[in-house]
C-alpha positions in Angstrom: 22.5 2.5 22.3 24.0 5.8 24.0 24.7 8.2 21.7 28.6 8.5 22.5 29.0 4.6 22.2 27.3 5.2 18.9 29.7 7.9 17.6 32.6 5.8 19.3 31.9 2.8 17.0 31.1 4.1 13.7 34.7 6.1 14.5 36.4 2.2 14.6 34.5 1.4 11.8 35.5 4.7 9.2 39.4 4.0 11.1 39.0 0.5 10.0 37.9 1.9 6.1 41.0 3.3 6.2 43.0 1.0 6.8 41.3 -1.2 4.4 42.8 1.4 2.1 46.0 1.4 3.2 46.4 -2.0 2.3 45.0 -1.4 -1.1 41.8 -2.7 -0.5 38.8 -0.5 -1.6 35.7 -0.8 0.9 33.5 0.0 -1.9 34.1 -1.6 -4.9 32.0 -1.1 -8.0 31.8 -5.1 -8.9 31.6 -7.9 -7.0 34.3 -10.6 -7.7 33.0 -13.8 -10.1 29.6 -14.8 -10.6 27.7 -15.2 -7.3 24.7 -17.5 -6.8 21.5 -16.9 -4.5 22.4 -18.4 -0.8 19.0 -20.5 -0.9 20.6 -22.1 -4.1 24.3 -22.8 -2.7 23.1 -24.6 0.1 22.1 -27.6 -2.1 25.6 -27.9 -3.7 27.2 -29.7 -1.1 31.0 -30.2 -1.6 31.0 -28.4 -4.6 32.6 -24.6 -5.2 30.2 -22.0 -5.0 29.7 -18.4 -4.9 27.8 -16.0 -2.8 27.6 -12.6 -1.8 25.8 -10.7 1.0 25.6 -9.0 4.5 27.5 -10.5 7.7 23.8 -10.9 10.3 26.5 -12.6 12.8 30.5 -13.2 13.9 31.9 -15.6 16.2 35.7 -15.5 16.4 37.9 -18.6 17.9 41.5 -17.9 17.6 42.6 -19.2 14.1 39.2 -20.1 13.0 36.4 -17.3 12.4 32.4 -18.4 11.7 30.2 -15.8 10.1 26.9 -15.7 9.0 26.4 -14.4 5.3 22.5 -13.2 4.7 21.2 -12.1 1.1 17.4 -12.2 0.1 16.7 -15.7 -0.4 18.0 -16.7 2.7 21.0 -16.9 5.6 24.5 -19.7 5.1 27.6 -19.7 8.0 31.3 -18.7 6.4 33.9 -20.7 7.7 37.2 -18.6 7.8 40.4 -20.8 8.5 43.7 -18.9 9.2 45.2 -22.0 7.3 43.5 -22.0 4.0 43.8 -18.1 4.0 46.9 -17.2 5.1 47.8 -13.8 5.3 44.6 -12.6 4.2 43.4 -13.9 7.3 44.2 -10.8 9.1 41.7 -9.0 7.0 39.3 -10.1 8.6 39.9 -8.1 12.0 38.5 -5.0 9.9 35.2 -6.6 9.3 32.2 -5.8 11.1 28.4 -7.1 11.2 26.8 -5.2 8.3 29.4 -5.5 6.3 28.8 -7.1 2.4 31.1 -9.5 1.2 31.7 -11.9 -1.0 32.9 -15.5 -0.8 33.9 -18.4 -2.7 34.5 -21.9 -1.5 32.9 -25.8 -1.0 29.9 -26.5 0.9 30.5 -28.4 3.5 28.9 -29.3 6.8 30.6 -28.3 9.9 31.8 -31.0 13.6 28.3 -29.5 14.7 26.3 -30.5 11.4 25.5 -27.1 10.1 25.9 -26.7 6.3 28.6 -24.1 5.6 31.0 -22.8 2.8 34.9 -22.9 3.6 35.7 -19.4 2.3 39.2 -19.9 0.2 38.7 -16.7 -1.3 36.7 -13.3 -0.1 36.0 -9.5 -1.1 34.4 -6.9 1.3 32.1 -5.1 -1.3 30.3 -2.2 1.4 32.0 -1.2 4.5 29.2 -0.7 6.9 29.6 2.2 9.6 26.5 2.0 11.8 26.1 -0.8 13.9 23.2 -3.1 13.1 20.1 -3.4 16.1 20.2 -6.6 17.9 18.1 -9.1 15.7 16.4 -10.2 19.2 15.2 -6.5 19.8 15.2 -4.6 16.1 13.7 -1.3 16.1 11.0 -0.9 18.6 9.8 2.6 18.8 7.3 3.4 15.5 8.9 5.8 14.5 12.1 5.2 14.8 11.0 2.3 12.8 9.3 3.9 10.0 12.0 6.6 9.7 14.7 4.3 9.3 12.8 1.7 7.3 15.6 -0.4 5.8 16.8 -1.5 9.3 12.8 -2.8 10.0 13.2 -4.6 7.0 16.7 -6.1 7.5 15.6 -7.7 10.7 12.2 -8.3 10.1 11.5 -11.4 7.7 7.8 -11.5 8.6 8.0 -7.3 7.7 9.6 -8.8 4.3 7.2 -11.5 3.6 4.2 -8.8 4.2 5.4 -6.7 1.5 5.9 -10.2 -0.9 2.6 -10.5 -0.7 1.4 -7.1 -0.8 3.2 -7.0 -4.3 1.4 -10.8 -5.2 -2.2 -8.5 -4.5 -1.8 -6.0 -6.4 -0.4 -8.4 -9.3 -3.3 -11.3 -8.7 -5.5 -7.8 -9.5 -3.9 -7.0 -12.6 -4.1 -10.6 -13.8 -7.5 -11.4 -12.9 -8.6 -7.9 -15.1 -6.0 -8.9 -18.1 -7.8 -12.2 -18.0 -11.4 -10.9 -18.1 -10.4 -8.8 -21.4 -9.9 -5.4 -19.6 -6.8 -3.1 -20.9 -4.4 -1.5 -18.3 -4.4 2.0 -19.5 -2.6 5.2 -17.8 -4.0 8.1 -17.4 -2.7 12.2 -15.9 -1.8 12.4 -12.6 -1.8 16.1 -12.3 -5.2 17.8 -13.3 -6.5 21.4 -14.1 -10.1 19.9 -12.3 -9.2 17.1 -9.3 -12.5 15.0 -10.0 -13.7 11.4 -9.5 -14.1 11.5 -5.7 -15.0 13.3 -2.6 -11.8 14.6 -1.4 -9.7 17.7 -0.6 -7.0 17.6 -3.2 -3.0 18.8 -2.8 -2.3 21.9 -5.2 1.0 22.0 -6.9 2.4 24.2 -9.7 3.4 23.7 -13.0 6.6 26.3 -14.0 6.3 25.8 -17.8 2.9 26.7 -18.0 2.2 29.3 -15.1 -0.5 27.4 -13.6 -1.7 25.4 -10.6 -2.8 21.6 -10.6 -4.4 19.3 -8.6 -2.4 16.2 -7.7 -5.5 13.2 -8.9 -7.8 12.1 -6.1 -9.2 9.3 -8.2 -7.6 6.3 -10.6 -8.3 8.4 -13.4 -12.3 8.0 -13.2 -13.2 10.8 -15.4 -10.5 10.1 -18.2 -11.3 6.5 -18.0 -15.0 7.2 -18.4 -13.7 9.3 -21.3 -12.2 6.7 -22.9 -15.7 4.9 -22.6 -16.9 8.2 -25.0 -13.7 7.0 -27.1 -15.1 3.6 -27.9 -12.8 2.0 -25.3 -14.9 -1.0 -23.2 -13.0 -2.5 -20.4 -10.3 -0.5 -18.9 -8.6 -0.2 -15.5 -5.5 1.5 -14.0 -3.4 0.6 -10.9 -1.8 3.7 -9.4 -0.9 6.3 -6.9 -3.9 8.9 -5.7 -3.0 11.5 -3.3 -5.7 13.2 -0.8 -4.7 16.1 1.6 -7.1 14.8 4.8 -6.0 13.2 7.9 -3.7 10.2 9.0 -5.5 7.4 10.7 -5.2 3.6 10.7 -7.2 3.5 7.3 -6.0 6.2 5.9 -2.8 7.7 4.0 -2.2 10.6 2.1 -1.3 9.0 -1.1 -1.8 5.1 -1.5 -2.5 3.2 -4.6 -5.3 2.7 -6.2 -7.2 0.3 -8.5 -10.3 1.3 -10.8 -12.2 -0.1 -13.6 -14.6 0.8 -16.0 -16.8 -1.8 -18.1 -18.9 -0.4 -20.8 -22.9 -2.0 -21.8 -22.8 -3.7 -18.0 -24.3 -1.6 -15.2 -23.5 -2.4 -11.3 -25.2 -5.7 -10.7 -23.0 -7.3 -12.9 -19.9 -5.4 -11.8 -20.9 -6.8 -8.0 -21.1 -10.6 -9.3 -17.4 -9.7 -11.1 -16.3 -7.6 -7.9 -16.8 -10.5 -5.5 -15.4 -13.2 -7.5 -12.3 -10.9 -7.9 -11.8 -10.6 -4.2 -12.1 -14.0 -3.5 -9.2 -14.6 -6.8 -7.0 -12.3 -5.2 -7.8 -13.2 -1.6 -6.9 -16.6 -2.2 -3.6 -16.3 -4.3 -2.2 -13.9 -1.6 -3.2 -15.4 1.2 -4.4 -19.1 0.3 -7.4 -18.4 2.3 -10.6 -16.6 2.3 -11.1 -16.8 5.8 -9.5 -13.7 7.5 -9.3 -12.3 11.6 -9.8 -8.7 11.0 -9.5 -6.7 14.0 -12.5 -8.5 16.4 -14.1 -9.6 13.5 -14.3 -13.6 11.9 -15.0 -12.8 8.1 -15.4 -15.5 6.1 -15.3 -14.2 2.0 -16.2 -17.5 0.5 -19.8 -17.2 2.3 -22.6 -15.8 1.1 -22.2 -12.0 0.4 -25.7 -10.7 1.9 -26.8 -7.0 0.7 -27.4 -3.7 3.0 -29.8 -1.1 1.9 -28.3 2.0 3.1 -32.1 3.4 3.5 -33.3 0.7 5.6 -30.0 0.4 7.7 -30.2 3.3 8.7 -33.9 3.8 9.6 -33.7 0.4 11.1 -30.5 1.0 13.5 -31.2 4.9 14.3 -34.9 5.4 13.2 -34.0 8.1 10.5 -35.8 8.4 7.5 -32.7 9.8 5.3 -35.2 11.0 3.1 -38.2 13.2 5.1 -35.5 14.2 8.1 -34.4 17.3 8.2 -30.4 18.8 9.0 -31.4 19.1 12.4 -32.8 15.5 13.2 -30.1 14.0 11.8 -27.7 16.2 14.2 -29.7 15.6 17.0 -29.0 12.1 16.4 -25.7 12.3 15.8 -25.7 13.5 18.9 -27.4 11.0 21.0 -24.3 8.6 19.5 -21.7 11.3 20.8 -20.7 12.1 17.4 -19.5 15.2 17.0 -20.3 17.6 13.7 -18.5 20.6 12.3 -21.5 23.3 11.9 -22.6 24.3 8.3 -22.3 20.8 6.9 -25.0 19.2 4.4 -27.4 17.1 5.0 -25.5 14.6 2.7 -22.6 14.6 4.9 -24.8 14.3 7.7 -26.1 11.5 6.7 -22.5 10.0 5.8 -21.6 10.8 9.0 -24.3 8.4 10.6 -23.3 5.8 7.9 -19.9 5.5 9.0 -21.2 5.1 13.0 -23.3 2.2 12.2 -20.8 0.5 9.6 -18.8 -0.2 12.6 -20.6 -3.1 13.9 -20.9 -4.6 10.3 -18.6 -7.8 10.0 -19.6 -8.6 6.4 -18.4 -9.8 3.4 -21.5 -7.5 2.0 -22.7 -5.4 -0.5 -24.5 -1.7 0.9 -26.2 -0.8 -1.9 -29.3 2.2 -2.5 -27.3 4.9 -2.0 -29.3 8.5 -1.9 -28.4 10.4 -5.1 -26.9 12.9 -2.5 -24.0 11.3 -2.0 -23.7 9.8 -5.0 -22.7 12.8 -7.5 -21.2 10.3 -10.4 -23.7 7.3 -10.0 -26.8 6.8 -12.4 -30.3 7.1 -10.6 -32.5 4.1 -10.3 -35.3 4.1 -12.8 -37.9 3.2 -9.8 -36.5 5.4 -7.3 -34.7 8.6 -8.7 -33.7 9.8 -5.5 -31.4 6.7 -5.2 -28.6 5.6 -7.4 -27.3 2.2 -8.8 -24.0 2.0 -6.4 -22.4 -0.4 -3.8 -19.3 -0.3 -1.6 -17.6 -3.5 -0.3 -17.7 -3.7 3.9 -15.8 -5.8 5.5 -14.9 -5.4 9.2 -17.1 -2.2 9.9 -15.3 -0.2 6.8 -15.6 0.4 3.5 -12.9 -1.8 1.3 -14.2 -0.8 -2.1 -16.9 1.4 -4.2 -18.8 1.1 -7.0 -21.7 1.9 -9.7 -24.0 2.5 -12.7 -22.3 5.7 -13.7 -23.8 8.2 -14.7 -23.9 9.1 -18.5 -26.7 11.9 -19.0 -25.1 15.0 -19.6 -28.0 17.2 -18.4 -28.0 15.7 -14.7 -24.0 15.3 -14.3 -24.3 19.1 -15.0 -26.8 19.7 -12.5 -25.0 17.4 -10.0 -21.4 19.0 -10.9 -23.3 22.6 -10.1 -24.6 21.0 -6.6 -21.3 20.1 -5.5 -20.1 23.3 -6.9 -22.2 25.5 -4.7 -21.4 23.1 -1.9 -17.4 24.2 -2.7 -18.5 27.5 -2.3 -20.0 27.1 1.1 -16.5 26.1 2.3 -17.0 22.0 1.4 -13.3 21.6 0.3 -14.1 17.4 -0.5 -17.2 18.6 -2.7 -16.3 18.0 -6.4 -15.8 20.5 -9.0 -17.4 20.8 -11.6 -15.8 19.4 -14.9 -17.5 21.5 -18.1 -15.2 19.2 -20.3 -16.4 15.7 -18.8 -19.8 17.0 -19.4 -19.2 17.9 -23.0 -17.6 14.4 -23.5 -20.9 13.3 -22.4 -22.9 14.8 -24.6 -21.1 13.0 -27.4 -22.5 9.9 -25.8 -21.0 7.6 -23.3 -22.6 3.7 -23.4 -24.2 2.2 -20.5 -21.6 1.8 -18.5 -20.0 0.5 -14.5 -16.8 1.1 -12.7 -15.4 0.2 -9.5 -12.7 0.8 -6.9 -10.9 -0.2 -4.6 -7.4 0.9 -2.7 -4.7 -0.8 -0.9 -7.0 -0.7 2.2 -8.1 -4.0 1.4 -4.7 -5.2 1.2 -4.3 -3.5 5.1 -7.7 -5.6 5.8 -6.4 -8.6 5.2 -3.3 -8.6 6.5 -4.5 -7.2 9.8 -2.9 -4.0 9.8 -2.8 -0.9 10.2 -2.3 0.8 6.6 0.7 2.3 7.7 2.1 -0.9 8.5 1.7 -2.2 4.6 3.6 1.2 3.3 7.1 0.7 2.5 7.8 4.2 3.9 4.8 5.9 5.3 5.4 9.7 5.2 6.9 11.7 8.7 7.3 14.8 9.4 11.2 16.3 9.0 13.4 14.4 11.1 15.1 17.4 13.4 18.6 18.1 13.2 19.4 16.9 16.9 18.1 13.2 16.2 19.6 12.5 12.6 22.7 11.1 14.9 
């Protein structure tokens, strides 16, 4: 829509306020008349009185007689206006526009043409809308237009709608499958003196009261939950919002929510068995299916879950041994694939690097487990092979949609692991972690054998096909400029 036919229609619209005013009507009242009743529900009274209140989608006048279609969130029912039962209140009606609430009172009927309908005897305009709805046939079709103004993609979008229904039945389908197997929702600080739990460059904020900065959490609380573990805690988890300052892509956000537990005297082979029956719980009450197209993948979760060894996956697809190469084989290889390096990284992120090229042909459901200790900073070393840890991650469609292990509970190697990642800080590795000195003293007072998982709204995004941006209610943008807020 130009933008002079724009600014010529919400002028009508704010004239038409007025005047609504002038008669003594006020366009935005602070209570709706009576007692309305969901649309879904008033269609079923036929030829009884009802109630309802919501937005006019559509308006179709015919000289003395004026059909309207009347939308709230459990569905869409036609008004039927008659210049006979309403009199002079008829003429009210000239001041209403699509995208205007209202409310309406009167039977259920069905209309010459069959269409169930309510023969309004008695109305109230409750929002007097001054922008012009999009067409329902065309919506909003530039992204971001349509992530900017959000509420209009949602208004005409019922499959955007149902998306977000069922985003909320996840992460609910997660909560009760945890409840039921004994674990405790628990909260736990969201801004830190020490961001720990992941790899991750973490936002820095500022705390007045105190005169110091903090770190904005880049984990679901891993650290205080395993802390809790110390405190004689055994089954906890937390559902929540992590932020991480890296890039935007169609897997990842800036903040997102989040889902970790922690299960004391169980170590990661039992947290896989629990994992896996989880996702097919939740899998199946959001979706009723456990058969997904993701991307140009066919994954099938109620099959078989096979296991990757990271070692032999990647010796077997690139001929690396992660273990003997050295920085410059692994670049070198890296190469050969056309992936491109930033100079002065670690072998560890090296070698993540060449992880995350080969995952892409992986359909799974799977398990990639045997994990180098390397990039592993919080997970317990296997007994046979201490330069591996106990961990897994969860890959489905060539990503990783979940993560995983033993954790680690000597206090003499976290401290050696924390001063690793430390000097790797120092070297200009903003996602190394930093090292905790109060986690480690909490684990010197003894923390139980213990497991913990997680796993991010990615999964959700998975599922449903999408990009992750797609399955945010309102993904962040830049500033809108001044010259487009018309």
């Amino acid at each position: 829509m130009a933008e002079q036919t724009l600014e010529q229609i919400r002028k009508v619209r704010l004239e038409k306020a007025e005047k609504l005013r002038k008669l003594g009507i006020n366009p935005y009242p602070s209570k709706t008349k009576g007692n309305p009743i969901k649309i879904s529900h008033a269609k079923d009274q036929m030829e009884q009185q009802v109630e309802v209140a919501g937005r006019i989608m559509g308006w179709r006048e015919h000289g003395n007689v004026i059909f309207a279609d009347l939308k709230d969130e459990s569905g869409q029912i036609q008004l039927l206006f008659q210049k006979n039962n309403l009199g002079d209140d008829f003429k009210q009606l000239k001041l209403f526009d699509v995208g205007d609430f209202l409310y309406a009172k009167g039977k259920v009927t069905k209309t010459a043409a069959g269409e169930v309908s309510i023969d309004v005897a008695e109305f109230q305009i409750l929002t007097k809308s001054i922008r012009p709805l999009p067409s329902k046939w065309h919506g909003l079709k530039d992204e971001e237009q349509r992530y900017r103004q959000r509420y209009v993609d949602l208004l005409m979008n019922k499959d955007l709608i149902d998306l977000f229904r069922k985003k909320a039945k996840f992460w609910q389908s997660i909560r009760d499958f945890l409840l039921n197997k004994g674990f405790l929702e628990v909260e736990t600080p969201v801004l830190e003196t020490t961001a720990g739990g992941a790899d991750a460059h973490p936002f820095v904020t500022h705390h007045d009261a105190l005169d110091i900065d903090l770190y904005l959490r880049i984990s679901m609380g891993e650290l205080w939950q395993k802390r809790l573990m110390v405190a004689g805690f055994e089954k906890v988890f937390e559902i929540g919002r992590q932020f991480r300052n890296e890039g935007i892509s169609r897997e990842h956000l800036q903040d997102y929510t989040q889902m970790e537990f922690y299960w004391a005297y169980a170590n990661y082979e039992d947290s896989m068995v629990l994992v896996e029956e989880m996702y097919k719980d939740v899998a199946a009450k959001t979706f009723g299916s456990l058969q997904f197209k993701i991307g140009r993948f066919d994954v099938d979760l109620g099959k078989q879950w096979e296991k990757i060894d990271y070692f032999q996956v990647i010796l077997e697809r690139t001929g690396i041994d992660i273990v003997s190469a050295s920085v410059e084989d692994v670049i070198n290889k890296l190469k050969e694939f056309g992936v491109e390096c930033e100079s002065g990284e670690t072998k560890a992120r090296l070698i993540d690097t060449l992880w995350k090229h080969i995952r892409k042909d992986i359909a799974g459901p799977a398990f990639l487990i045997g994990h180098p200790v390397e990039v592993s900073p919080l997970a317990k070393r296997k007994d046979d092979k201490t330069d591996f840890v106990e961990r897994y991650q969860v890959i489905l469609a060539g990503s990783e949609v979940g993560n995983g292990y033993s954790e680690l509970n000597d206090p003499s190697d976290q401290k050696i692991r924390f001063e690793e990642q430390q000097k790797m800080r120092d070297r200009g590795d903003l996602e190394a972690q930093m090292h905790d000195k109060d986690f480690v003293r909490a684990l010197e007072y003894g923390m139980p054998p213990t497991t913990g998982f997680g796993v991010s709204e990615r999964l959700f995004a998975f599922l449903a096909d999408k990009p992750i941006r797609e399955t945010v209610l309102f993904p962040l943008l830049r500033p809108e400029r001044d010259d487009k807020t018309k």
